[in-house]
C-alpha positions in Angstrom: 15.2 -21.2 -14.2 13.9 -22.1 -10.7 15.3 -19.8 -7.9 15.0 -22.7 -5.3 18.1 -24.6 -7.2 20.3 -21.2 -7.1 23.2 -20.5 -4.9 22.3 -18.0 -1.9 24.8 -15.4 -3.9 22.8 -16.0 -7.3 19.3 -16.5 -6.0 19.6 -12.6 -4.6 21.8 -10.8 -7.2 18.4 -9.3 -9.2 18.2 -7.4 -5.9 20.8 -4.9 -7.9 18.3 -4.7 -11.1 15.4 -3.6 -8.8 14.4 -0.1 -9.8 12.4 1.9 -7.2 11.7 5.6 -8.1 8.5 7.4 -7.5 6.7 10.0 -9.8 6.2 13.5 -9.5 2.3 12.6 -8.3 3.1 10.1 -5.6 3.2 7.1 -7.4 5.3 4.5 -6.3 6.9 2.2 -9.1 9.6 -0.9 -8.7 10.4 -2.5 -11.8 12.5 -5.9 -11.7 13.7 -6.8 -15.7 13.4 -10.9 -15.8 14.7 -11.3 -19.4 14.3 -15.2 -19.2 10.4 -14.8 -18.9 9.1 -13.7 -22.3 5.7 -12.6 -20.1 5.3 -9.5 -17.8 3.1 -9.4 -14.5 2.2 -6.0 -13.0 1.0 -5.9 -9.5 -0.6 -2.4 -8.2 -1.9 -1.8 -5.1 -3.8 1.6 -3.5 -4.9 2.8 -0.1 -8.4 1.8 -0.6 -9.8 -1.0 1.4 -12.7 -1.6 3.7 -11.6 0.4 6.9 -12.0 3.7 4.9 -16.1 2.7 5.0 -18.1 4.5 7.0 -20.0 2.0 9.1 -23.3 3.1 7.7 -21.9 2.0 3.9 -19.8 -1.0 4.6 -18.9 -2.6 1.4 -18.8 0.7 -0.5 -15.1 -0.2 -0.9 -15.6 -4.1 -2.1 -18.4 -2.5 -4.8 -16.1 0.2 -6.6 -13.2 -2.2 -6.7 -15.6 -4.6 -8.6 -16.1 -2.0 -10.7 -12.9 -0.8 -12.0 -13.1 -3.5 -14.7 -16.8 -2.4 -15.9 -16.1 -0.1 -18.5 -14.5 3.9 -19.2 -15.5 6.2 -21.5 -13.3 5.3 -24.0 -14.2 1.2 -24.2 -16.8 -0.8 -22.7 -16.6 -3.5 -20.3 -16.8 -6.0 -22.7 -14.9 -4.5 -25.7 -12.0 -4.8 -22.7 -12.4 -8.1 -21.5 -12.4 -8.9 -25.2 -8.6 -7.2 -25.9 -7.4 -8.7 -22.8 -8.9 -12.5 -24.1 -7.7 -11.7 -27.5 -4.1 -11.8 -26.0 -4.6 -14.5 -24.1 -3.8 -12.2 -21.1 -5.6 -11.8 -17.8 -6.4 -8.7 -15.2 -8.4 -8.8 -12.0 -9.1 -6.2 -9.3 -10.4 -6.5 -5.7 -10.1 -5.3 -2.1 -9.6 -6.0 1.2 -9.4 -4.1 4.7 -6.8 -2.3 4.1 -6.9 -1.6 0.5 -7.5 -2.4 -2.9 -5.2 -4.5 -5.3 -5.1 -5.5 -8.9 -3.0 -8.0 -11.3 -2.4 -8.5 -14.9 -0.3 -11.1 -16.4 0.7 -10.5 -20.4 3.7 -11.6 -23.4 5.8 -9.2 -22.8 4.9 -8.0 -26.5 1.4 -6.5 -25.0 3.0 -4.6 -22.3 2.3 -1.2 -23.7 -1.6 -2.1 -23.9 -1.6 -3.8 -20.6 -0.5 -0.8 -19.2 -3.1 1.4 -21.3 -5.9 -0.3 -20.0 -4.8 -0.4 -16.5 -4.3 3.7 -16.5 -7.9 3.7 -18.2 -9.3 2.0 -15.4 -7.9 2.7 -12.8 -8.4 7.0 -13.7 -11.2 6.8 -15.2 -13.5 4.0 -14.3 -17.3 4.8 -14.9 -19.3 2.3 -13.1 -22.5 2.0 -15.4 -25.2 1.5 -13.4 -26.4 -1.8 -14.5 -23.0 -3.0 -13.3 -23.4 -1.7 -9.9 -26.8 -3.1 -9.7 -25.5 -6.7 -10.7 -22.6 -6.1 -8.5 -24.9 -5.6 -5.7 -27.3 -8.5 -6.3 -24.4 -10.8 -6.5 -22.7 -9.7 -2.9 -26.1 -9.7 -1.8 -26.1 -13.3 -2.6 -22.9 -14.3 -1.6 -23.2 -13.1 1.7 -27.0 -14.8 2.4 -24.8 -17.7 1.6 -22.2 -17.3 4.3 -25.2 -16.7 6.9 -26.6 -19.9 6.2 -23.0 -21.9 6.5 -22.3 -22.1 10.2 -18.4 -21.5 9.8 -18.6 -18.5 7.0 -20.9 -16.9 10.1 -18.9 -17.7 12.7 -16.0 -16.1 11.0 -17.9 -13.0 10.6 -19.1 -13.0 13.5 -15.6 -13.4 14.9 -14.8 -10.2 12.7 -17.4 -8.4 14.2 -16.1 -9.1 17.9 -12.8 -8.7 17.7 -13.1 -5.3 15.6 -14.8 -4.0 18.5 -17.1 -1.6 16.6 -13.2 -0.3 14.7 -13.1 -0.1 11.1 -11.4 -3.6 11.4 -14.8 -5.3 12.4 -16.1 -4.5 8.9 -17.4 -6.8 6.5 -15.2 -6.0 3.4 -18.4 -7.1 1.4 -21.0 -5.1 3.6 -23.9 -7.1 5.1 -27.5 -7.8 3.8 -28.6 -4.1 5.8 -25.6 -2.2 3.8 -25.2 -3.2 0.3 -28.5 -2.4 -0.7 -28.5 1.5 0.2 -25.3 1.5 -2.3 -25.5 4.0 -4.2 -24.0 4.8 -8.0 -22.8 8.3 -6.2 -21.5 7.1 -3.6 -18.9 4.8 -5.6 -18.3 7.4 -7.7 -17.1 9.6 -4.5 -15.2 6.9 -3.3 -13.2 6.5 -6.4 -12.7 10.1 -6.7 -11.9 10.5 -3.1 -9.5 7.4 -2.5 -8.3 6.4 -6.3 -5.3 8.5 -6.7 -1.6 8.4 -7.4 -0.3 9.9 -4.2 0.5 6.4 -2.0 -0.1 3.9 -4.6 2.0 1.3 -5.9 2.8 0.0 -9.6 5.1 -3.3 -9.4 6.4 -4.9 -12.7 8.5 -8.0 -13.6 9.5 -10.0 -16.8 11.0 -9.5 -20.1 10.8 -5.7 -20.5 14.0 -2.6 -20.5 13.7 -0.5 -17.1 14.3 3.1 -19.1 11.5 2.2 -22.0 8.9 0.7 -19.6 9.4 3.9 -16.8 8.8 6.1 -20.2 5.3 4.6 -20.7 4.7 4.6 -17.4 5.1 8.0 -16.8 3.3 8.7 -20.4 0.2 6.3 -19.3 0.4 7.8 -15.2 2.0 10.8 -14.7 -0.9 12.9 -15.4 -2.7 11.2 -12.7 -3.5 12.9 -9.9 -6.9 12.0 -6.6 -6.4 12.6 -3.7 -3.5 14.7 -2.6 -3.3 13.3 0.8 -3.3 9.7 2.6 -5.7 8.8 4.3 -5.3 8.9 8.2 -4.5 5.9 10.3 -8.3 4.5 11.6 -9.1 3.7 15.0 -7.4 0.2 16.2 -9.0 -2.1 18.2 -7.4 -3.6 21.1 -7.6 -6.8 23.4 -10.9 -7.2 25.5 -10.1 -7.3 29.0 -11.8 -10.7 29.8 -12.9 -13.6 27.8 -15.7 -12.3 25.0 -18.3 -14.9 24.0 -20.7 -15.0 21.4 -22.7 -17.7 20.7 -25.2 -18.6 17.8 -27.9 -21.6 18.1 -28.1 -23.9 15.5 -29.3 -27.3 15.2 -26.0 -29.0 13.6 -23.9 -31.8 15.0 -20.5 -30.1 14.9 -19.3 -26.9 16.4 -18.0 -24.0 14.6 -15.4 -22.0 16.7 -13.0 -19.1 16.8 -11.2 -18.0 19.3 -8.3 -15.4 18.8 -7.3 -11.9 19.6 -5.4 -8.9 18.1 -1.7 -8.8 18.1 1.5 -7.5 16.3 1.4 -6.0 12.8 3.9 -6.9 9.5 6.5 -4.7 10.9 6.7 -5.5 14.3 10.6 -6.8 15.5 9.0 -9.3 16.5 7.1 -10.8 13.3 9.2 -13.2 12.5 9.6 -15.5 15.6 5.8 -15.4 15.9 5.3 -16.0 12.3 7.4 -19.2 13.5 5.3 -19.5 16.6 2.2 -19.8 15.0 3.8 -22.7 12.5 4.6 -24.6 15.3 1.9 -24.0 17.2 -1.4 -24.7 14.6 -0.5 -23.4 11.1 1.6 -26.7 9.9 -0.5 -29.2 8.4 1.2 -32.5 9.3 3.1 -31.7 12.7 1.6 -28.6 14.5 1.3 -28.7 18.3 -2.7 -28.4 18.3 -3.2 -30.9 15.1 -1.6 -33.2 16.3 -2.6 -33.6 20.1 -5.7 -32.6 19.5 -7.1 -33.4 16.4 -4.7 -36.7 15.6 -4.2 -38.1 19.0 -7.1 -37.4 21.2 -9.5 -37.1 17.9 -11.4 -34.2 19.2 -11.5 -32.2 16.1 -12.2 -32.9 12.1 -10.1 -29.5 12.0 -8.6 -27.3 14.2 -5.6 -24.7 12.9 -4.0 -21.5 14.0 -3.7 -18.4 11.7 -1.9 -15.2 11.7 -2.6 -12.2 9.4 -0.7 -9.3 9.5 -1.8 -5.8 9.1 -0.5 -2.9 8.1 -1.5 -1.8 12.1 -2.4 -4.6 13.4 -2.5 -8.1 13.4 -5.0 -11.0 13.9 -4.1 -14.5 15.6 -7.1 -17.0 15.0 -7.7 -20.8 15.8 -10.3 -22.1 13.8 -12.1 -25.2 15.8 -14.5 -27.7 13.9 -15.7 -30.2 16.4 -18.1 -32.3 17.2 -21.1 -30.7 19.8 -20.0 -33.1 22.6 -16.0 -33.0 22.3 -16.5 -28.7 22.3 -15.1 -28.1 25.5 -12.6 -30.6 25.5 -11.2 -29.2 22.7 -11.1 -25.7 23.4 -9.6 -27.3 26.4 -6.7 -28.7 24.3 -6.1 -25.9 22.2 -5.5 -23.8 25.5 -3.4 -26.3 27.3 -1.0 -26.7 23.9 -0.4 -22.7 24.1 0.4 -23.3 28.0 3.0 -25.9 27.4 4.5 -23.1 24.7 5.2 -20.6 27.3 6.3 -22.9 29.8 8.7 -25.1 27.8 10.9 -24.3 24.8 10.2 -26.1 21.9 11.8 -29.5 20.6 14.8 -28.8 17.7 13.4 -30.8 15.1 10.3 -28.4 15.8 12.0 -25.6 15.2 14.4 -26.9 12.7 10.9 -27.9 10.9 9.9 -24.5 11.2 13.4 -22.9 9.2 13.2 -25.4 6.8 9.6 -24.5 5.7 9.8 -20.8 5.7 13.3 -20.6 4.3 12.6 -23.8 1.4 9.1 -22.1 0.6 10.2 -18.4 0.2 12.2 -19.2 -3.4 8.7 -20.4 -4.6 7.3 -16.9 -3.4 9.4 -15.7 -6.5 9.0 -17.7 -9.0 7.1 -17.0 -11.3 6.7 -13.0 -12.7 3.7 -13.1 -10.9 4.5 -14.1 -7.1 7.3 -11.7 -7.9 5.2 -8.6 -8.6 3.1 -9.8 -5.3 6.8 -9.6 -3.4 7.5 -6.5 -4.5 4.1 -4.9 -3.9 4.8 -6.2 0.1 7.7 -4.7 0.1 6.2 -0.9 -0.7 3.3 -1.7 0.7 5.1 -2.4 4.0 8.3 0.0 3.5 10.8 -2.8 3.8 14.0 -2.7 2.6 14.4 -4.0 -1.1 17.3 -6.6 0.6 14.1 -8.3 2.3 14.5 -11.4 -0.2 17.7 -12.1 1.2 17.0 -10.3 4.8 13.9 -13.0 5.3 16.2 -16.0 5.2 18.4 -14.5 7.8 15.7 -13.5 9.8 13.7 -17.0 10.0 17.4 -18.5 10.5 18.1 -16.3 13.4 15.1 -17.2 15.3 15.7 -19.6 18.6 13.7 -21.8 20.9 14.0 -19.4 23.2 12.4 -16.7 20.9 9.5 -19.1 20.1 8.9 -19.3 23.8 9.1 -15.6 24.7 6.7 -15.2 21.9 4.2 -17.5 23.5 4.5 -16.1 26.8 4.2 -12.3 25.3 1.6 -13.0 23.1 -0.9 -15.8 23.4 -3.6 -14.9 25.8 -6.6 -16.7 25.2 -8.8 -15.2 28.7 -8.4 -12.0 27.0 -9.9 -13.2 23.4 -13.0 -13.8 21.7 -14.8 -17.1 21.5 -17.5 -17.3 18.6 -19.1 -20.7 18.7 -22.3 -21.5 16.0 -23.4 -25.0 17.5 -26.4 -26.7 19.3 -25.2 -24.5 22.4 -26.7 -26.6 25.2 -24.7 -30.1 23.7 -21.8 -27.9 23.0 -21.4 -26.9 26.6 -22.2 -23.3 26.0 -25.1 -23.1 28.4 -28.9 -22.8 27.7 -30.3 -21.0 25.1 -33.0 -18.5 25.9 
């Protein structure tokens, strides 16, 4: 049954048959029975992502959360990928800055192994190492591929700059000087070090019974244990002072730019009216302030869009520019003047009425499927909100006025305090002279 047809009171009501308990060890669970949905998704997520590298090893992170899938002592990598086929059922596990995350989807029938294989891997993963040294040959390869495409490089570049040497510049894949000193140990220490029970979160949701499935939870994790502690909060970078620039020569027609800066994190009090900013501003497709001035109307740009990503501590505000060499600078132009007019003027109400109708008609979709809702509910832990967030979120986005949007641009878009990455032939671009 689609949540987006139900009435406000029905579309909430399975906030009551959330369960949220956490285990003796640290682990975190929040089970959510959907009876109607003979499948069950499980979501899990630990602190184990990229900023916990140390800058000599970046990637160490990315690596062992390739290799969580490769095998334990008790089956082999393919003997499990060929239980999981069998049931026509899927599980994948990666990372990202902050941590690691996995997901399996299953008939509700295979539950119980689902949830065997997941404890297997995720306690006792063995990393053979022909696995690590395919694992590293294929980053390796993936990322001599980014280099050579001018907007993959300018978006790490743009990392790089705006981490400001902070574990939030890291590559979560490591670069071409890091991956290959990866060592077998060295993922083994990072599992044993950062894979533990103690701050990680287990989400489920489809047709299962609460009691039964916490009983085989606790069976299949409770004698977990890692770490004991969590790891400390790394060093954050802040705004430059001035405009940063960094500039790459290459001899293309069209200009690759970023230019962005950090800003507020996932809990900020003030996420939602920039999260609503930032639509209006660049993230819409069809009727965002900078696509359709800039890109539409004075066809300086084949794309130019605004993204935000929030952080557990921080946030990152981007706008990604693809231009043509000679329009560069009058461009970039544009994209500043749109944020001016943000701050100066409040916006129009069908722009902000576009904004609600978007955030508050897409969020039933979010929550869906057993999947999206296993994603939800890992947010919510992940992020400590309250388990009334589903029903909180509409009010929030509903609550938001023109005169929020505008505060928000005039608090927090400051683009001569930024980064600017441009890849482009420099000298057409209007970068200057390259020496």
């Amino acid at each position: 049954m689609s949540t987006s047809l139900a009435t406000p009171e029905a579309q909430f009501a399975f906030i009551n048959d959330i369960r949220d308990t956490t285990l003796a060890n640290g682990l975190r669970v929040l089970l959510l029975p959907r009876p109607q949905i003979p499948s069950v998704a499980i979501g899990c997520w630990l602190r184990a992502g990229a900023i916990l590298d140390p800058a000599s090893a970046m990637g160490l992170a990315h690596l062992t959360a390739r290799g969580i899938g490769d095998g334990t002592p008790s089956r082999t990598k393919e003997e499990m990928d060929e239980a999981i086929d069998f049931v026509g059922g899927s599980y994948h596990f990666s990372s990202g800055s902050e941590g690691s995350s996995g997901g399996m989807q299953f008939l509700s029938e295979h539950l119980p192994m689902a949830l065997e294989v997941l404890a297997d891997t995720l306690q006792h993963a063995h990393f053979p190492d022909e696995e690590i040294a395919r694992g590293k040959k294929q980053i390796e390869g993936g990322i001599t591929a980014e280099l050579e495409r001018p907007g993959d490089l300018c978006e790490r570049l743009f990392i790089e700059a705006v981490g400001q040497k902070s574990p939030y510049g890291w590559h979560v894949e490591g670069t071409l000087e890091t991956v290959p000193t990866l060592t077998r140990d060295a993922v083994v220490d990072f599992h044993k070090t950062h894979y533990g029970a103690k701050g990680a979160i287990l989400t489920l949701a489809g047709a299962f019974d609460s009691d039964e499935v916490l009983g085989q939870i606790n069976e299949r994790f409770g004698g977990w244990a890692g770490p004991q502690s969590v790891p400390s909060t790394p060093d954050i970078p802040t705004d430059y002072e001035s405009l940063h620039t960094v500039t790459v020569e290459r001899p293309i027609q069209q200009a690759n730019i970023r230019l962005g800066w950090i800003t507020i994190n996932r809990s900020h009090p003030d996420y939602y009216p920039f999260l609503m900013l930032n639509y209006i501003y660049g993230a819409s497709s069809l009727s965002s302030r900078i696509g359709v001035e800039v890109r539409d109307n004075q066809g300086l740009a084949y794309q130019v869009v605004s993204r935000y990503v929030p952080f557990e501590h921080i946030g990152l505000f981007t706008v990604i520019l693809q231009t043509s060499n000679a329009t560069a600078q009058q461009a970039l132009a544009g994209v500043r003047l749109e944020m001016d007019k943000l701050k100066e003027t409040p916006v129009e109400v069908w722009e902000l009425d576009d904004a609600r109708s978007y955030f508050r008609d897409r969020f039933p979709l979010t929550i869906e499927t057993n999947g999206s809702m296993a994603g939800q509910l890992l947010s919510i832990a992940r992020y400590n909100l309250p388990l009334t967030h589903f029903r909180d979120h509409i009010e929030a986005i509903t609550s938001v006025t023109k005169e929020d949007i505008q505060l928000m641009a005039q608090k927090y878009f400051h683009p001569d305090q930024a980064v600017l990455v441009a890849v482009a032939n420099l000298s057409e671009a209007g970068f200057g002279p390259v020496d």
